[in-house]
N, C-alpha and C positions, 0 to 999 in steps of 0.2 A: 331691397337688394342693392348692391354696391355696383356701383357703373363699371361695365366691364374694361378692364386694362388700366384703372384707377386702384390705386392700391398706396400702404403707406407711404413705401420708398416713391415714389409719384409726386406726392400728394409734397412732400418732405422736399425733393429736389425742384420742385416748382416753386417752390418757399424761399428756397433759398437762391436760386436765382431771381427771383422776385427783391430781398432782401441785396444783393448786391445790384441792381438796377435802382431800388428808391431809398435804397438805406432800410436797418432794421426796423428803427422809430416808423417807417410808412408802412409795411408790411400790414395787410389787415386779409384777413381771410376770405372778403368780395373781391380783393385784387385775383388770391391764388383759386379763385371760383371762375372769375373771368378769363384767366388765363389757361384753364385747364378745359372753358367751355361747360360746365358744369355750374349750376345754381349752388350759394353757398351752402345750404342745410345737409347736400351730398357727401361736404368733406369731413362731416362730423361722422360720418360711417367708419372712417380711416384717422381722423384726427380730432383730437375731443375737444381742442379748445386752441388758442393762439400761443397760447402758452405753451402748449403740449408740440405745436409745431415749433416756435421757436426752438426747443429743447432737443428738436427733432434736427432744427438744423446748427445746433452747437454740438451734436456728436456729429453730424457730417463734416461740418467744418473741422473739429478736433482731429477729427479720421484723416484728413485730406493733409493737414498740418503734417499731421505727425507721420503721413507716408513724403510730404513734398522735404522735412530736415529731413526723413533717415536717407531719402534717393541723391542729396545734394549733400550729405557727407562722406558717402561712401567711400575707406579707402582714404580716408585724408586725417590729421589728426591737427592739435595745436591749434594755430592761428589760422590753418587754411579751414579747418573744423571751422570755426571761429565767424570768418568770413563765410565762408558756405551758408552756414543755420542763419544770421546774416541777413544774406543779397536772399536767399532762399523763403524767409518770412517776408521782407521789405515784399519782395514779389508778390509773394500770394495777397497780403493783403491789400494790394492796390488790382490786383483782379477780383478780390470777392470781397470788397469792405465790409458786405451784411453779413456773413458768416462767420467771418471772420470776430466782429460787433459780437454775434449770437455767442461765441464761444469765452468772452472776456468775462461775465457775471454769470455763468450756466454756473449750476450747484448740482450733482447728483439726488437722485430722489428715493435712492436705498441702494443697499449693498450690491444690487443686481443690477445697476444701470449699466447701459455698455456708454456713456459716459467716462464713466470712472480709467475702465482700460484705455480709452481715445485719450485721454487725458494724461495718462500715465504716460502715452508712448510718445507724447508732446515730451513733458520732462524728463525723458528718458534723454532723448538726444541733445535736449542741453545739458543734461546728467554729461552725456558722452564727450562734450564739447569741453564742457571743465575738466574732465578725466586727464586731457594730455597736458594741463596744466598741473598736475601734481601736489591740487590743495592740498591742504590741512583738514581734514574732516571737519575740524568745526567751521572753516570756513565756508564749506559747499554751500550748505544753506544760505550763506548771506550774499556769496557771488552768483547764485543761482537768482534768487530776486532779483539781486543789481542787473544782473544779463534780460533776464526778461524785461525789466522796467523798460530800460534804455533803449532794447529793441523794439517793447512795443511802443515805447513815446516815439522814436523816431520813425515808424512804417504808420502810424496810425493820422500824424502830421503832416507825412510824407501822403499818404492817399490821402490828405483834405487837402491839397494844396497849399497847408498853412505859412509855408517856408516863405517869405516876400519880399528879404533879404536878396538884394542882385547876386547872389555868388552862388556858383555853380551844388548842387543839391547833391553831386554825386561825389564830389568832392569832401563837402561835410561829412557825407558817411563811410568814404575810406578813412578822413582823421578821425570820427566816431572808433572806429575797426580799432585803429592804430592806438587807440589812446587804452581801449578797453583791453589789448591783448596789452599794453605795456607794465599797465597797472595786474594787471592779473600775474604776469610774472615778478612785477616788482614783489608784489603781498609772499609768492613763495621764498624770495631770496631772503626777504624780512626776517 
């Protein structure tokens, strides 16, 4: 019988703060057993494997993403679109590196995953962020990669402290901003 007031969604946000305290690589299911005060053999009641919570916590994380762009574009379009999705990822992933980690290799595990939708509403808002730039269709696709790559090399650098260069780290990411909205309207005047 499952410990009472343990249940998946529990078992999942425990993971995943656990996951942003020691990184996703430390994450082991005697951490999220200890933490919850429960022996580990309990959370196989609710979570079948590390894997299965991993997975659990790259739709939470997907979820939280894709609620933190769509609340930080509201209402803006272009370049402030731009910056917003931005300063709006840079953030969350320097408060939840392990989720954040869970959500960059998750693969859906059938047409039914809610995965898939968390996932979709991530690209949806950088869908939305190129919109006020007026691609080219066949562009979208390849400024869509370019934006995510660059965003996520620079929040994921940005949360290891990799930067060791003396010059100000916020400053790098306004001329990031400034470089990426210039080129993205250069490519429409093309």
């Amino acid at each position: 019988m499952p410990r009472f007031g343990l249940d998946v969604a529990t078992v999942i946000a425990a993971g995943a703060d656990l996951a942003d305290e020691v990184g996703l690589d430390g994450l082991t299911m005697s951490f999220v057993a200890e933490r919850l005060g429960v022996r580990p053999p309990s959370l196989y009641k609710h979570v079948d494997s590390l894997a299965a919570l991993t997975h659990g916590i790259a739709i939470l994380g997907a979820n939280e993403i894709g609620d933190t762009l769509r609340d930080a574009m509201q209402g803006v379009a272009g370049r402030d679109a731009l910056t917003a999705a931005a300063q709006s990822l840079r953030r969350y992933v320097k408060q939840h590196p392990g989720r954040y980690a869970a959500t960059t290799g998750a693969r859906p595990t059938g047409p039914d995953d809610p995965l898939i939708p968390a996932l979709e509403r991530t690209l949806a808002s950088f869908e939305a962020v190129l919109h006020g730039y007026r691609l080219d269709k066949a562009d979208t696709i390849h400024a869509l990669r370019m934006l995510r790559s660059i965003l996520h090399g620079f929040a994921t650098l940005d949360a290891s402290n990799a930067f060791q260069i003396d010059t100000n780290v916020d400053d790098s990411f306004s001329w990031m901003i400034d470089f990426i909205d210039h080129g993205l309207r250069a490519r429409v005047t093309a």
